[in-house]
N, C-alpha and C positions, 0 to 999 in steps of 0.2 A: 446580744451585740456581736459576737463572735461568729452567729453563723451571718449574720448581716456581711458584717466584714469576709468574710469567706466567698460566700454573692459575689459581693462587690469586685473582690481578686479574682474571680472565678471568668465575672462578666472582662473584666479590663484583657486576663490573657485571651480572652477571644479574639477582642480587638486587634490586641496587638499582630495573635496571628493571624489575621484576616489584613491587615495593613502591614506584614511581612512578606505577602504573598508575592510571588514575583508573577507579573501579566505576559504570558505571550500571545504571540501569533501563530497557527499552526495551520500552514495549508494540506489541503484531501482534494481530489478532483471530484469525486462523487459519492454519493450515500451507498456503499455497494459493501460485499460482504469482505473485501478484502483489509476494510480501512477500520476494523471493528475496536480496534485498541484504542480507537479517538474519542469516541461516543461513549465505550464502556469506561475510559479512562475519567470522563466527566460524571458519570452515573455512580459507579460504584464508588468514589471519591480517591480514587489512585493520585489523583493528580494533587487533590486539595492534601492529602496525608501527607505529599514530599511540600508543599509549599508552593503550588504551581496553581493557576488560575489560566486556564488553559480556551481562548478564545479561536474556534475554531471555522475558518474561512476557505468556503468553497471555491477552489479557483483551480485554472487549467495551466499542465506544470509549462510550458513557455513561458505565462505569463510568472507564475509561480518563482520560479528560478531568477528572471530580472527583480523580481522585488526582492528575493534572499538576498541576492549581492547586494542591494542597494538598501537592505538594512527593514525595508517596511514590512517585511516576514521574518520572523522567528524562526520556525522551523518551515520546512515542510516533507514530504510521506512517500512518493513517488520515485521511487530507486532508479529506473532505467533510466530516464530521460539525463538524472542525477549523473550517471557514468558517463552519459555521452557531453555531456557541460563540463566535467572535470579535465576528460581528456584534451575538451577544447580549448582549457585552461582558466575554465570559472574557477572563482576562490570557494569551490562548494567538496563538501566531505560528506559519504553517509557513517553515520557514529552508531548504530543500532540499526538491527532487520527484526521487523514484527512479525513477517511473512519470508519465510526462506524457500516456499515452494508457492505457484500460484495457481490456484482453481479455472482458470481461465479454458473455457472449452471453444470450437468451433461447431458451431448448428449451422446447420444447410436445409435446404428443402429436402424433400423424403426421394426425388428423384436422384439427386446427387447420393451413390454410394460408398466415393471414398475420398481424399482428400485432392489428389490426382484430377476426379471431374472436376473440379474447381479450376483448370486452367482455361486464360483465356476466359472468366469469368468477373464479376464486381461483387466485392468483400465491401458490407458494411461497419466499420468502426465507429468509436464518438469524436475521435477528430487528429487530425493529422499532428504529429511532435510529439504524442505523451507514451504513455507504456505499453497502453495496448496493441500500437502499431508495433512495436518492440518485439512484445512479445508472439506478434501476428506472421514478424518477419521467422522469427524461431520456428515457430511452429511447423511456417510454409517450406521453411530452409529442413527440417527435420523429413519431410516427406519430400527432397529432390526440387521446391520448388520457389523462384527467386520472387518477391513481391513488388518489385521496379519492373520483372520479364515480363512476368507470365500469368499473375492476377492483376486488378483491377481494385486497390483501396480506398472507399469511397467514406469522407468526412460526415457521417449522419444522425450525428447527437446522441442521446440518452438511449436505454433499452428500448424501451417501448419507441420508440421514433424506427429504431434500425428492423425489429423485429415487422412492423407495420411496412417498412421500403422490402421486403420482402415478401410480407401478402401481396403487394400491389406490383411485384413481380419486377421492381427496378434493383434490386439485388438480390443474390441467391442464398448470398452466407452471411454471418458474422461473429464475432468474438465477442465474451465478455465472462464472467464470473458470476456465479451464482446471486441472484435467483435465475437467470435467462435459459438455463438449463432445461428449468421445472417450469418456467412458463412457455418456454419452445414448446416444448413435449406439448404440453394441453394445446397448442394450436397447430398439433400435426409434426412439427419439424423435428429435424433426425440432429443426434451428437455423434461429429465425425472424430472427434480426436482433443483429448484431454491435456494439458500441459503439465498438469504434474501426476502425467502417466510417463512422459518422455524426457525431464529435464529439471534440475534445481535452478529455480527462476526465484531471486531475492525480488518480492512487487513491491512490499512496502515496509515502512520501517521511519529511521529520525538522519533528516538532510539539514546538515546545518552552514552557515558561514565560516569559511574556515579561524576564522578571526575572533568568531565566538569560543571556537574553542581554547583559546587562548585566555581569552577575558571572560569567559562566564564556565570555565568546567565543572564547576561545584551544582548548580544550575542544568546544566547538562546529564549531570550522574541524578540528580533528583528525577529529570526526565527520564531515564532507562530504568530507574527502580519503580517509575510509576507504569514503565510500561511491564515489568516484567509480572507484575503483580497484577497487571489488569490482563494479561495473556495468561498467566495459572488462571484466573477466575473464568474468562474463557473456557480453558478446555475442562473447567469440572465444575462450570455451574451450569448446565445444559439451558433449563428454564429460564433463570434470571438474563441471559445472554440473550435467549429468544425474543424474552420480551422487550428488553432495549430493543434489539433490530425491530420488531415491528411498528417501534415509536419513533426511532430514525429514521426507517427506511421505508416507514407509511405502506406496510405490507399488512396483509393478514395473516394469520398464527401458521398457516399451512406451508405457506411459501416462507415467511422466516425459519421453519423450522427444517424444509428442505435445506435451504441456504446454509445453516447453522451446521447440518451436516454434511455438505459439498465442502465448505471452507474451514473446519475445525482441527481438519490434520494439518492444515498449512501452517497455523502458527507454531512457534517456535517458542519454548520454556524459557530458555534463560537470552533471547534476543543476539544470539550468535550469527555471524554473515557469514554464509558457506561458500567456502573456496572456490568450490568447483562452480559456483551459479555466479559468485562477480567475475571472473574469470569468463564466463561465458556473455555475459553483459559486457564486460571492457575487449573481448573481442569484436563481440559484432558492432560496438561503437566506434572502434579501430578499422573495424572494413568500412563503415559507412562515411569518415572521414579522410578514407584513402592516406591513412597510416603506415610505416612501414615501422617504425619505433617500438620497443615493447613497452607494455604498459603493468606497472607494479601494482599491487592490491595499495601500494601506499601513496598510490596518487590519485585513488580516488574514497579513500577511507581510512579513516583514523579511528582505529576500536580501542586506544589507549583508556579510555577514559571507561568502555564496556567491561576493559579487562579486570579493572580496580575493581567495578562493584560485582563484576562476579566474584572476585575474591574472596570480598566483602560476605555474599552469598556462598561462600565456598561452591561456586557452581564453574565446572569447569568448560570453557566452549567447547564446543566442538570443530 
């Protein structure tokens, strides 16, 4: 009778924690190596351990950011676009960085040898507003060169779409994060220039309503402890990572495992946002708004609630 009864309580707290679980929304623009805390967060059960049931919606951050404010997103993942909405006075905060540096390269054709031939040229990206223009303008700005002057940023979808407008010779270059690297290479094309060889660039991380922090912070700190734990698992489960990515990202084990190691130093242990990389994000959102105003790390992020559970974690930011 006793162990019946034990069963019985055993099965009900399930329920109960399964019907405690809080549902959100959580936007990613794409299956790519930089958003890896979302997938492994669902897989290894980071997300189920804090009490989060974490429904995960591919969408592009324009539209992304209208649904934040407007309540039909939860979260979502895309830092830059994030700083340039806050300066313009969305009620949007990033509250955690999963990624404090971004793997994000430029490939060119093998003719192009430095970043310089690129002027007066057409840059393939996946679409105009989101991060990679962002971080495209960084890059071109790092080697002397304006991307409103002097390139040519052309809106051309996923990897495989911009890489392909390149064989067919209607653009020369493009941006993106591993794998494009390891599949450039195998179709010829050259890596002109790394971004986290040049700059602390925050790509992704937890964008929320400012409002939710206010009404849901308990909820929020379950989401930074879920992520903190599925970025340890990250940088020291090699394998178990790999093979998530190859069931996400519909790769084979060669190119996940490229991928795994282009992208593995970029995350971040305890999900700290580095100084020097929002500061570089709320400038150049400052120029491209024709700002003259300074802009505080605290208008566009609030790590009040980061700083508890690293506490919590005796882990200290950086």
């Amino acid at each position: 009778m006793n162990k019946i009864l034990l069963t019985w309580l055993a099965v009900c707290s399930l329920q109960v924690a399964a019907h405690a679980a809080d549902r959100v929304k959580i936007g990613y623009p794409d299956a790519s190596g930089s958003f890896l805390s979302l997938p492994l967060g669902q897989k290894t059960g980071s997300f189920q351990k804090e009490g989060i049931q974490a429904d995960l919606i591919r969408i592009r951050s324009t539209v992304a950011l209208t649904a934040l404010v407007s309540g039909e997103l939860d979260y979502h993942s895309v830092l830059g676009p994030a700083v340039a909405a806050a300066i313009r006075g969305m009620p949007v905060k990033i509250v955690a960085c999963y990624t404090p540096l971004t793997a994000t390269a430029i490939i060119a054709l093998p003719q192009f040898k430095s970043i310089q031939d690129l002027r007066g040229k057409t840059i393939a990206i996946n679409s105009l507003g989101g991060g990679l223009e962002g971080q495209a303008r960084l890059i071109f700005k790092h080697f002397g060169l304006d991307t409103e002057k002097d390139v040519k940023l052309l809106a051309s979808g996923g990897m495989e779409s911009r890489l392909t407008s390149m064989k067919q010779g209607l653009t020369v270059a493009t941006l993106g994060s591993p794998p494009i690297e390891f599949v450039a290479k195998k179709l010829g094309f050259i890596v002109l220039a790394k971004a986290d060889d040049l700059f602390s660039y925050p790509s992704s991380g937890l964008l929320v309503n400012t409002k939710r922090i206010k009404e849901r912070p308990d909820e929020i700190k379950r989401m930074i402890k879920a992520g903190m734990g599925t970025n340890h698992y990250i940088a020291h489960n090699r394998e178990g990572t790999v093979q998530a990515m190859m069931e996400w990202m519909r790769i084979d084990r060669d190119t996940a495992t490229a991928t795994y190691d282009g992208v593995v130093k970029t995350y971040g242990d305890d999900l700290s946002l580095p100084e020097d990389g929002i500061r570089l994000l709320s400038d150049e959102a400052k120029k491209n708004a024709k700002l003259n105003r300074e802009i505080s790390i605290e208008q566009v992020a609030d790590l009040s609630l980061l700083k508890e559970v690293q506490k919590e974690f005796r882990v200290t930011g950086r």
